[in-house]
C-alpha positions as CSV (number, residue, x, y, z in Angstrom):
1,X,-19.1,-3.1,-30.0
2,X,-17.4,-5.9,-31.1
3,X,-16.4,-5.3,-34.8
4,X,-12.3,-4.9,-35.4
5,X,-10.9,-1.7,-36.6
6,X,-8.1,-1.8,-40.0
7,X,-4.4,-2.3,-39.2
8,X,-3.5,1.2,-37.7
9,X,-1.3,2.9,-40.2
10,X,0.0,6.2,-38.5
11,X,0.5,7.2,-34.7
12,X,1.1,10.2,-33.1
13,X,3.2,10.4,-30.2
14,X,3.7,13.1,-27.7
15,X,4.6,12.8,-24.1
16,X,5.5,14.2,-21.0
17,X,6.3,11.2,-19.4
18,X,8.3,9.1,-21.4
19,X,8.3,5.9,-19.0
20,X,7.8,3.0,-21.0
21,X,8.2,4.8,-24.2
22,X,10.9,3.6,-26.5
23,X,10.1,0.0,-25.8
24,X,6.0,1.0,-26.9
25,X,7.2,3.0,-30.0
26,X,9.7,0.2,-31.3
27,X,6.9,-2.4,-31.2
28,X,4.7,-0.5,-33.1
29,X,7.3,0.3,-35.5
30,X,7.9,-3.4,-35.9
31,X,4.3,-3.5,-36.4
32,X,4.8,-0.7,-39.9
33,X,3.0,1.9,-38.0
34,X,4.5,5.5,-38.8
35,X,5.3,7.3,-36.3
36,X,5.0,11.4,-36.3
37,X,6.3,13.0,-32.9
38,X,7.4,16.6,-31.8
39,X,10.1,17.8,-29.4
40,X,11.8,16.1,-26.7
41,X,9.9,13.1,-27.5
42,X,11.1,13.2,-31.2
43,X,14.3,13.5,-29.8
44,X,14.5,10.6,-27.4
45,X,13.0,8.4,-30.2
46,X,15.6,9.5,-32.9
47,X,17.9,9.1,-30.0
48,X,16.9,5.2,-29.6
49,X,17.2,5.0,-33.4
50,X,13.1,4.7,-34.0
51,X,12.4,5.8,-37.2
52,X,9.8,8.8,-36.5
53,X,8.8,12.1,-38.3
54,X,8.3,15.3,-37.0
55,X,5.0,16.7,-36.7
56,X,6.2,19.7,-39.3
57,X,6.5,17.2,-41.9
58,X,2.9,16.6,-41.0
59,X,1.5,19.8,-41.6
60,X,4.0,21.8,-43.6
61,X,4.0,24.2,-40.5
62,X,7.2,24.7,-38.3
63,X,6.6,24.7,-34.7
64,X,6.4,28.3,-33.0
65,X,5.6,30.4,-30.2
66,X,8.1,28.4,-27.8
67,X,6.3,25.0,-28.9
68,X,2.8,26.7,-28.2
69,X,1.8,26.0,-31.7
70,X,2.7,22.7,-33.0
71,X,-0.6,20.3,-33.4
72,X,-3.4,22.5,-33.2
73,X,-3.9,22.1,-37.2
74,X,-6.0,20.8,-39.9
75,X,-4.0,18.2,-41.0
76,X,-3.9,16.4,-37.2
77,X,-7.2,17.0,-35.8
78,X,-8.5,16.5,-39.5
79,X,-6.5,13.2,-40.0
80,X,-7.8,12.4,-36.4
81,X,-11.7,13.6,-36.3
82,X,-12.8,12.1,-40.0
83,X,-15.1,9.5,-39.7
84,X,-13.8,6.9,-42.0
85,X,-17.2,5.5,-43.2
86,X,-18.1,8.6,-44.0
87,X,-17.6,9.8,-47.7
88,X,-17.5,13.5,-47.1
89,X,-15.5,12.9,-44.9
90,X,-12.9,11.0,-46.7
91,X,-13.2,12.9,-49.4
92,X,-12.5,16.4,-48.1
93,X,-9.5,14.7,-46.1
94,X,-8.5,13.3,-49.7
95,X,-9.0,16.9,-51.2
96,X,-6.6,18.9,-48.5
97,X,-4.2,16.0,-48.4
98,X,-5.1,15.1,-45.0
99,X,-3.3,11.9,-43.9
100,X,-5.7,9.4,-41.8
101,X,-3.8,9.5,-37.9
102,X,-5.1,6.2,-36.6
103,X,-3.3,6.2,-33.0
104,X,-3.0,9.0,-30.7
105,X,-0.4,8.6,-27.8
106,X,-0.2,11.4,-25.9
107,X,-0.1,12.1,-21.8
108,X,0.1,16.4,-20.6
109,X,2.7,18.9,-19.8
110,X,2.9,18.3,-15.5
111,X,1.2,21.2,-14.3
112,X,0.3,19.7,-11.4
113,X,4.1,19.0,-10.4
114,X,4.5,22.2,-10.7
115,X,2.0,24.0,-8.7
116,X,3.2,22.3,-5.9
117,X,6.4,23.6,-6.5
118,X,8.0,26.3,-3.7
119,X,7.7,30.0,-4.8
120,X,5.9,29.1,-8.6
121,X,6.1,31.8,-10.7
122,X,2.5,32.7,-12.3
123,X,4.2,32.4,-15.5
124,X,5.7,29.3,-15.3
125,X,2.5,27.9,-13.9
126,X,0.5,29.6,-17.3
127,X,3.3,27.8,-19.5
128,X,3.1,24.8,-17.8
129,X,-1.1,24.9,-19.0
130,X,-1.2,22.0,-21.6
131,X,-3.2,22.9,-25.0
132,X,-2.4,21.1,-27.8
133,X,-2.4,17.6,-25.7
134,X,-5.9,18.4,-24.8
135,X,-7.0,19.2,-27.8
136,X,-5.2,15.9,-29.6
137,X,-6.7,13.5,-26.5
138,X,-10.4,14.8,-26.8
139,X,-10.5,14.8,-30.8
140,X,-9.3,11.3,-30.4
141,X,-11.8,10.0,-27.7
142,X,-14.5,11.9,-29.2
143,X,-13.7,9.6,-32.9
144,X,-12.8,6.3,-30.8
145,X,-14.5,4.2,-32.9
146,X,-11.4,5.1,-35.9
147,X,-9.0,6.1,-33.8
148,X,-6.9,4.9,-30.3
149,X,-6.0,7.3,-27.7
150,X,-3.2,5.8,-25.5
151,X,-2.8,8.5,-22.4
152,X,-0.8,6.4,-19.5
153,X,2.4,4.0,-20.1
154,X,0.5,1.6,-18.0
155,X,-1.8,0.9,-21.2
156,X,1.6,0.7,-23.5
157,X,1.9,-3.4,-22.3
158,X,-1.6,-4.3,-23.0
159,X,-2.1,-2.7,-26.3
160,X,1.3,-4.2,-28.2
161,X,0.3,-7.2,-27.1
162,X,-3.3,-6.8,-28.3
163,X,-1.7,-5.1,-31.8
164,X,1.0,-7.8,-32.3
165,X,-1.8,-10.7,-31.8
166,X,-4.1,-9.2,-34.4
167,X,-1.8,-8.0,-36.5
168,X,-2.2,-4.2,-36.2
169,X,-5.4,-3.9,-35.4
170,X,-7.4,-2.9,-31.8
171,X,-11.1,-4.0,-31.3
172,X,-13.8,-1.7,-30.8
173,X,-14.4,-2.3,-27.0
174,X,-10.5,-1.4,-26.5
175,X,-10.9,1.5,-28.0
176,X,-13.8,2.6,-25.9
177,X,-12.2,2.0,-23.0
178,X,-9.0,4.1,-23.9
179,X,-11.6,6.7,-24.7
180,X,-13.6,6.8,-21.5
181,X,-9.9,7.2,-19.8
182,X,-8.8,9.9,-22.1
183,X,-12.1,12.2,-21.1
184,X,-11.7,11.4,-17.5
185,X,-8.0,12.4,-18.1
186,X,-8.8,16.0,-19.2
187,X,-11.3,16.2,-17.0
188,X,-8.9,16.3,-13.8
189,X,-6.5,17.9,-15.8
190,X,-8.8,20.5,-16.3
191,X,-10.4,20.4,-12.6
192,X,-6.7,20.6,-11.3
193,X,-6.2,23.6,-13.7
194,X,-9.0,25.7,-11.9
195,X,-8.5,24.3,-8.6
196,X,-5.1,26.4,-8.5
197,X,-5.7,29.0,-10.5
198,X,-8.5,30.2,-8.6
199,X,-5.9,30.4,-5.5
200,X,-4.0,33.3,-7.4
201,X,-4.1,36.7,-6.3
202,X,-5.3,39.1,-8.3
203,X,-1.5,40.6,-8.9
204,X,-0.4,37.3,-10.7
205,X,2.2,37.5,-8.2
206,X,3.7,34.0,-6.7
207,X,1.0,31.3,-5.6
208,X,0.4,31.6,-1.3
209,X,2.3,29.6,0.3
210,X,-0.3,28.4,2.5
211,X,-3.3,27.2,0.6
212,X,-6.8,28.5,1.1
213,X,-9.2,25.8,0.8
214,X,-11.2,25.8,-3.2
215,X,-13.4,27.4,-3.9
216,X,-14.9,24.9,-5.3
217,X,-13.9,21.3,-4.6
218,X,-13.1,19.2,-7.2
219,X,-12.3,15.4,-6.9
220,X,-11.0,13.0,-9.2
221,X,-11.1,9.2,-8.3
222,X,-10.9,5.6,-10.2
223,X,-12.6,2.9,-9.5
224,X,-10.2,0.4,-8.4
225,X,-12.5,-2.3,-6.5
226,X,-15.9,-3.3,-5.9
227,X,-16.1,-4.5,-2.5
228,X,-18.7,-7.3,-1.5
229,X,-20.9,-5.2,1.3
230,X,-20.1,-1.6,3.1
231,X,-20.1,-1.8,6.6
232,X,-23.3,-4.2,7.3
233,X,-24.1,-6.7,4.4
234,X,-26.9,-4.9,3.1
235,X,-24.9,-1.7,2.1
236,X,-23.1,-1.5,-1.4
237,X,-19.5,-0.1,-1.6
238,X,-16.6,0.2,-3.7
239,X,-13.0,2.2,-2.9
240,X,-11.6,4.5,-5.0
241,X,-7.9,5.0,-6.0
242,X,-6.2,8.5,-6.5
243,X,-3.3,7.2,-8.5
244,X,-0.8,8.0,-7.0
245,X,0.4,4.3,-6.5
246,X,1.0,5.0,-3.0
247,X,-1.5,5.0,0.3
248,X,-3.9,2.1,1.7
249,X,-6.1,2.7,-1.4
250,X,-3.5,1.9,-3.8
251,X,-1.8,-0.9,-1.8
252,X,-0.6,-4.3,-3.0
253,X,-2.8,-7.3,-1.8
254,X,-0.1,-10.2,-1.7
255,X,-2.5,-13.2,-0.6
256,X,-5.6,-13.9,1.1
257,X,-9.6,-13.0,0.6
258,X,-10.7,-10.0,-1.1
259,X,-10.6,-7.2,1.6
260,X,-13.6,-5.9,3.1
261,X,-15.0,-2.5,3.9
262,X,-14.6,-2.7,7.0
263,X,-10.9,-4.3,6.6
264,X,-10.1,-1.2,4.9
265,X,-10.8,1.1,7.5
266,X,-9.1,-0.4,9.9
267,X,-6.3,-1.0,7.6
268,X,-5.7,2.8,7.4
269,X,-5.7,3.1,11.3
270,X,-3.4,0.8,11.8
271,X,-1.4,1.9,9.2
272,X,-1.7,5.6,10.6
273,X,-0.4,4.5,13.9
274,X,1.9,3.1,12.7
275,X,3.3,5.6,10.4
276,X,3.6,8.1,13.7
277,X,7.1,6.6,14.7
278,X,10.1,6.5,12.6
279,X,11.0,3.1,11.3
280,X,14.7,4.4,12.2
281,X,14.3,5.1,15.7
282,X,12.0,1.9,16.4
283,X,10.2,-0.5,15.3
284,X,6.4,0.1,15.8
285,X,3.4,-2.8,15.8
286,X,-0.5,-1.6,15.8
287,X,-3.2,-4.3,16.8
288,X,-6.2,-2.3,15.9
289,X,-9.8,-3.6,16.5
290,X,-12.9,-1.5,15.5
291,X,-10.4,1.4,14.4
292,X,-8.7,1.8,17.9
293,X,-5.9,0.0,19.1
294,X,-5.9,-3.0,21.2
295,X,-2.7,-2.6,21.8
296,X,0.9,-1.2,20.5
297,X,4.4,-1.1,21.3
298,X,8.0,-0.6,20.0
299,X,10.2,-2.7,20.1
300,X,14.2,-3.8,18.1
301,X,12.4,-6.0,15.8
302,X,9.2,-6.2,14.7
303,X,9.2,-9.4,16.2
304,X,9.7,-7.7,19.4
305,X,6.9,-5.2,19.0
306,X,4.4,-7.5,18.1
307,X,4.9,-9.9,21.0
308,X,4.9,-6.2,23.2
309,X,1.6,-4.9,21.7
310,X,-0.3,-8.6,21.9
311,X,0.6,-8.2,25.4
312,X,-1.4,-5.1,26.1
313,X,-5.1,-7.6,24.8
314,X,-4.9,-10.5,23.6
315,X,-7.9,-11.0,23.9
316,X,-9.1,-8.1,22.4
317,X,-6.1,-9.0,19.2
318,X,-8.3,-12.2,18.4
319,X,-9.4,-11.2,14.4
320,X,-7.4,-8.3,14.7
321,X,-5.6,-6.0,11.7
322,X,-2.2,-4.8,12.2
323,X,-0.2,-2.1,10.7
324,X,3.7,-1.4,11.3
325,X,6.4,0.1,9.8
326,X,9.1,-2.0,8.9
327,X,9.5,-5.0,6.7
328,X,8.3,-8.3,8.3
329,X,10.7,-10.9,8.5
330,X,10.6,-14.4,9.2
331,X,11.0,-13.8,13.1
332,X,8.0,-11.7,13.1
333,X,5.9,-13.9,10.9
334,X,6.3,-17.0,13.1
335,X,5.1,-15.1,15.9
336,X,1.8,-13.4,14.4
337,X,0.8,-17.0,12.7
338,X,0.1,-17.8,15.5
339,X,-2.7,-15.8,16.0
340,X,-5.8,-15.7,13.9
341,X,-5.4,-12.0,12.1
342,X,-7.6,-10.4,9.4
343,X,-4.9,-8.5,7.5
344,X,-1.1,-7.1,8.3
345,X,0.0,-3.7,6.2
346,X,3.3,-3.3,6.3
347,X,5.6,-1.7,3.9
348,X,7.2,-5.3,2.3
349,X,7.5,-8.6,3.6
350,X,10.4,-10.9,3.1
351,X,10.2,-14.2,1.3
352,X,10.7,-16.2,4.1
353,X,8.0,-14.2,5.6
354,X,5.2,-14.7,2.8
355,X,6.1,-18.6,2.6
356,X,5.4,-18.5,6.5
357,X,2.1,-16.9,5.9
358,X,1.3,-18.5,3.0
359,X,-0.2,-21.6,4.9
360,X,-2.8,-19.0,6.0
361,X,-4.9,-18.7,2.8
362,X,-7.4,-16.4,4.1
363,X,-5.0,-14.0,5.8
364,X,-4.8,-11.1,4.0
365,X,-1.1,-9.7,3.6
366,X,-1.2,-5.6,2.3
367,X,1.8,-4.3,1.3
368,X,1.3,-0.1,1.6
369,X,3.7,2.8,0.1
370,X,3.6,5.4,2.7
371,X,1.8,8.6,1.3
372,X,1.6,12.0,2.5
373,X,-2.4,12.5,4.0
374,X,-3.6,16.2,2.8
375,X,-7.2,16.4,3.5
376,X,-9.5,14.8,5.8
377,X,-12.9,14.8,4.0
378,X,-16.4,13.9,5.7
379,X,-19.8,13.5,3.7
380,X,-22.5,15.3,5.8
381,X,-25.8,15.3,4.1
382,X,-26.3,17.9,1.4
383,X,-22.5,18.6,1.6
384,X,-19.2,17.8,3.0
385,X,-16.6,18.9,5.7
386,X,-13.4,19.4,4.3
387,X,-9.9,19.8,7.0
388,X,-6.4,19.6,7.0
389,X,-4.9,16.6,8.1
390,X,-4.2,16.0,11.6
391,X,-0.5,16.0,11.4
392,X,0.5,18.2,14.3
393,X,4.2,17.2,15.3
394,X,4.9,17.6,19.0
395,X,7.8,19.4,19.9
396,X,10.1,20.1,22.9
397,X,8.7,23.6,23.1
398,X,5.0,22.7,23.3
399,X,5.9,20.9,26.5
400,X,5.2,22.3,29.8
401,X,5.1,21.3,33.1
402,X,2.5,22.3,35.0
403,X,2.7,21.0,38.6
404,X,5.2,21.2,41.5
405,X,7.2,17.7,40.6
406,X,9.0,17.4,37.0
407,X,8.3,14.0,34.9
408,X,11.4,11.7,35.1
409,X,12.8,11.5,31.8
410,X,11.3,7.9,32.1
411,X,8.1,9.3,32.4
412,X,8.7,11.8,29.8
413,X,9.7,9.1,27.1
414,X,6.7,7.0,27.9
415,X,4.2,9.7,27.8
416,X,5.3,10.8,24.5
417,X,4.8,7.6,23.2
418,X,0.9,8.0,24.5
419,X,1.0,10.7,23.2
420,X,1.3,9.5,19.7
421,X,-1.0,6.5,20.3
422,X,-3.8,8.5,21.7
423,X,-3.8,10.6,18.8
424,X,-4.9,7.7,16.8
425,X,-7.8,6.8,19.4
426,X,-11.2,7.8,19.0
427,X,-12.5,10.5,21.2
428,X,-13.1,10.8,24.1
429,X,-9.0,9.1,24.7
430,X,-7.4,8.0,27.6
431,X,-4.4,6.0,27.2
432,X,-2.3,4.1,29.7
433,X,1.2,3.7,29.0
434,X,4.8,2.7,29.8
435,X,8.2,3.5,27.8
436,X,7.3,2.0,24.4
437,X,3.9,0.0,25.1
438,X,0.7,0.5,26.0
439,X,-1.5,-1.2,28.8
440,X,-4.8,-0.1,28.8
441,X,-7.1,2.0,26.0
442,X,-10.5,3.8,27.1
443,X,-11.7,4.7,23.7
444,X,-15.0,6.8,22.6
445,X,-16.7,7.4,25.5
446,X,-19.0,10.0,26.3
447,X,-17.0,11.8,29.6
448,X,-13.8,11.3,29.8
449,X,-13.7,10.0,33.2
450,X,-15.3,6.9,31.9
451,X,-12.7,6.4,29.1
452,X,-10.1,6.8,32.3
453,X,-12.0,4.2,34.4
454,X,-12.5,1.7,30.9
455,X,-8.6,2.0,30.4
456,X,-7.8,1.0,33.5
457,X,-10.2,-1.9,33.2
458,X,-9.0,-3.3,30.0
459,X,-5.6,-2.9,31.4
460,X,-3.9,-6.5,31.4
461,X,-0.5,-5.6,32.6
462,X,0.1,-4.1,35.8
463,X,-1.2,-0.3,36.1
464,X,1.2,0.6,38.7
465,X,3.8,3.2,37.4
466,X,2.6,3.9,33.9
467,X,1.7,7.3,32.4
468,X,-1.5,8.5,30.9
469,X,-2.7,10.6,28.0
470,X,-5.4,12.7,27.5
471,X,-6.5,13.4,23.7
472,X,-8.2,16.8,25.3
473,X,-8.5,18.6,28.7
474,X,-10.0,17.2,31.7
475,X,-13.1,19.4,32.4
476,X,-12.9,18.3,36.2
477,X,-10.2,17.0,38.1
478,X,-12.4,13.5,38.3
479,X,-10.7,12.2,35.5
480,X,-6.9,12.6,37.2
481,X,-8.2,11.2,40.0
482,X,-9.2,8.4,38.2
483,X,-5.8,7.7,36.7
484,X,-4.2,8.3,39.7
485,X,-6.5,5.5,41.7
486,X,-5.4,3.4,38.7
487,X,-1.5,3.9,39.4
488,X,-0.1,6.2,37.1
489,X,2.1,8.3,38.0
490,X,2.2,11.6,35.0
491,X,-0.1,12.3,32.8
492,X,0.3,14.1,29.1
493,X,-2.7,16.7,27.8
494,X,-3.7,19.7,26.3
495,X,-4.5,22.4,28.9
496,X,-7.2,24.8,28.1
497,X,-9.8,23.9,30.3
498,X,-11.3,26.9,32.8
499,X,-10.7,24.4,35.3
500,X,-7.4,24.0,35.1
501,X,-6.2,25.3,37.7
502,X,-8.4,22.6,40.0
503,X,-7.3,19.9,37.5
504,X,-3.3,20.6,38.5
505,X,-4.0,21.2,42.1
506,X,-5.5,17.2,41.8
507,X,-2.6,16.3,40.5
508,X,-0.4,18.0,42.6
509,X,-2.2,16.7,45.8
510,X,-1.9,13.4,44.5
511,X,1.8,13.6,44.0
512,X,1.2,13.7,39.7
513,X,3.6,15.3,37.0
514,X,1.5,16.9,34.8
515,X,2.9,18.4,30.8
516,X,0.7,20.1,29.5
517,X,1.2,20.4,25.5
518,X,-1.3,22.8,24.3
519,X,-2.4,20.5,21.1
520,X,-5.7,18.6,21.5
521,X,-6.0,15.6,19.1
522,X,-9.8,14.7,18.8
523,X,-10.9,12.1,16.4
524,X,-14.4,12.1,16.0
């Protein structure tokens, strides 16, 4: 695959998403490629005074049917499906006056924009189904080694510059690669199609607004790095991108060594714990080690909050990744260079900031767009478990207090903030808290008495007047007891055990407030 095609003569263009466009279409004007377009994108073309010519001129066919029908004719897919070294071919093309259509540029009506939309009507939704696109795309892909199919503006870039250096032309290996994108391209437009569709009742009325889970489950992913080892060095793994441009898969790597499996997962915890407070309210750092947190706090700055959350274990911080959600500035980079860190997520970093870090070669700086989590997905052999993401707000009416004396509102803001850490901790989770910062994490232990007692043990600030939280009930009263030999003073959980009723008593000998929330927050 290494041959050049001929100059390209004659392009198509039809988009939905016109980013990029104009600039695209001008260059291969400049080029003496024609240009045939329909609608809006005619339009906007004509508009930026690009000479183009509408798609009717084409086939000698007006559009009709509300733009139903307007490419799904001989003369495109004939000018875009004949083989050119083949003399048949050519010279039944020749015989209808078929015109060769050497580029096709084309991306698809959003119907995935707007099944999401609130209340969709069944007909816009049908409407919204893009045919002729499809239809253009695959023809294209399927003749790639005569024709170019261009289906994201993110291509538009590399191919002028590959056109203008060969003066028209696109090598064969471009074109395959634009061809295996176009197929995967209908392929989740297709899969996204019968993913929603199948959700419909049978009255065609407006789409649930709740959504069932598929029927069947369809996933579309790229390929957007191969990673040097999984999780031990003799596993293979790669991560996969959804496109969206936002999330931890999609992040911007500003400096340091390629990330690692492992990097990545704990990469997304800290940047999950992180993303449970508002940047607004407070600034937020997560020190996570191994997927839990070593420590976390708020704080004015970030500066602040990291020197609040290394606090908690430093020791336990050492090669640590940290997530948090605000910019870092200069303040808070000279305080984490000090400490040897595998990566920091945040949403940006200031220049000042990056030429802090930038002395650290190796450290890996992530810059992440925040992006809503819909799904939790977990391979299980022969299958997969499929949930909704755990993104349970607490609010003021969940709360209830269970024993004799109330939670000061000190007590109350701190175990709120435990609350939201110990989300983010694996089960069984016992977190010790004060107003904005943890002090000591039991993480994954078999009872949760022992994540009570492991808490208090990893504690390396005083114990004495913090809070707890409980990621689930406490089966026995053991566990309170536990926290209250430690030195807290209120404790945040579910409820929901039989043995509730012992489990407040406890705390109510021991001179505990208790809320209960009635939300559990396992993380297996």
């Amino acid at each position: 695959m290494s041959r050049t095609l001929p100059k390209i003569q004659r392009a198509i263009l039809s988009v939905t998403d016109k980013t990029g466009l104009v600039d695209f279409a001008r260059r291969l004007a400049d080029l003496g490629i024609e240009l045939i377009s329909t609608g809006g994108t005619a339009k906007l073309l004509r508009d930026s005074r690009i000479a183009v010519k509408d798609i009717s001129e084409l086939t000698g066919f007006p559009e009709m049917l509300d733009g139903r029908v307007k490419t799904l004719h001989p003369k495109v897919h004939g000018g875009i499906l004949h083989r050119r070294e083949n003399p048949s071919h050519t010279a039944a093309v020749a015989e209808h006056g078929i015109q060769p259509i050497d580029m096709v540029v084309v991306n698809l009506y959003a119907f995935e924009k707007t099944a999401t939309k609130p209340g969709v009507a069944f007909e816009e939704l049908i409407e919204n189904i893009d045919i002729g696109g499809p239809s253009m795309i695959r023809s294209a892909a399927k003749n790639f080694h005569d024709v170019a199919v261009v289906t994201s503006p993110v291509d538009y870039p590399a191919i002028a510059e590959e056109l203008a250096r060969s003066g028209g032309g696109l090598s064969l290996e471009t074109k395959w690669r634009l061809a295996q994108k176009a197929f995967a391209t209908t392929a989740a437009y297709d899969s996204a199609i019968a993913s929603t569709l199948e959700r419909v009742p049978a009255d065609f009325q407006v789409l649930p607004t709740s959504e069932a889970f598929p029927q069947t489950l369809r996933l579309s992913f790229q390929k957007n790095l191969d990673l040097r080892y999984g999780e031990n060095p003799h596993q293979k793994a790669a991560m996969y991108s959804d496109g969206s441009g936002a999330g931890v898969a999609n992040a911007h790597q500003l400096q340091g060594k390629e990330l690692s499996y492992n990097n990545i997962v704990d990469l997304q915890a800290a940047w999950d714990l992180a993303q449970e407070f508002d940047p607004n309210e407070a600034a937020v750092c997560a020190i996570i080690k191994h997927t839990n947190p070593a420590g976390t706090a708020t704080g004015k700055t970030i500066a602040e909050a990291y020197k609040r959350a290394l606090e908690c274990d430093p020791v336990s911080a050492f090669g640590g990744v940290i997530g948090v959600n605000r910019p870092i500035d200069a303040e808070a980079a000279e305080e984490m260079h000090k400490l040897f860190l595998e990566v920091i997520a945040a949403p940006g970093f200031d220049e000042a900031a990056k030429a802090k870090f930038a002395t650290k070669k190796n450290l890996r700086l992530v810059e992440v767009k925040a992006a809503p989590q819909k799904w939790i997905l977990k391979n299980i052999s022969g299958g997969m478990l499929l949930q909704d993401n755990d993104s349970r707000p607490l609010h003021d009416v969940d709360l209830k207090v269970v024993t004799q004396r109330a939670p000061t509102p000190e007590e109350t803001r701190a175990m709120l903030f435990a609350w939201k850490v110990c989300k983010l901790v694996k089960s069984n989770a016992i977190v010790y808290a004060r107003d904005g910062q943890t002090v000591g994490v039991g993480a994954g232990q078999m009872s949760r008495v022992d994540s009570a007692k492991i808490g208090a043990m990893k504690a390396q600030l005083p114990l004495r007047g913090t809070v707890a939280a409980s990621d689930a009930f406490f089966p026995f009263p053991d566990g309170v007891e536990e926290i209250a030999k430690a030195g807290a003073t209120a404790i945040i959980q579910p409820g929901g055990s039989q043995r509730d009723p012992e489990v407040i008593a406890a705390a109510d000998r021991l001179g505990l407030a208790m809320l209960f929330t009635g939300v559990r927050h396992f993380r297996h």
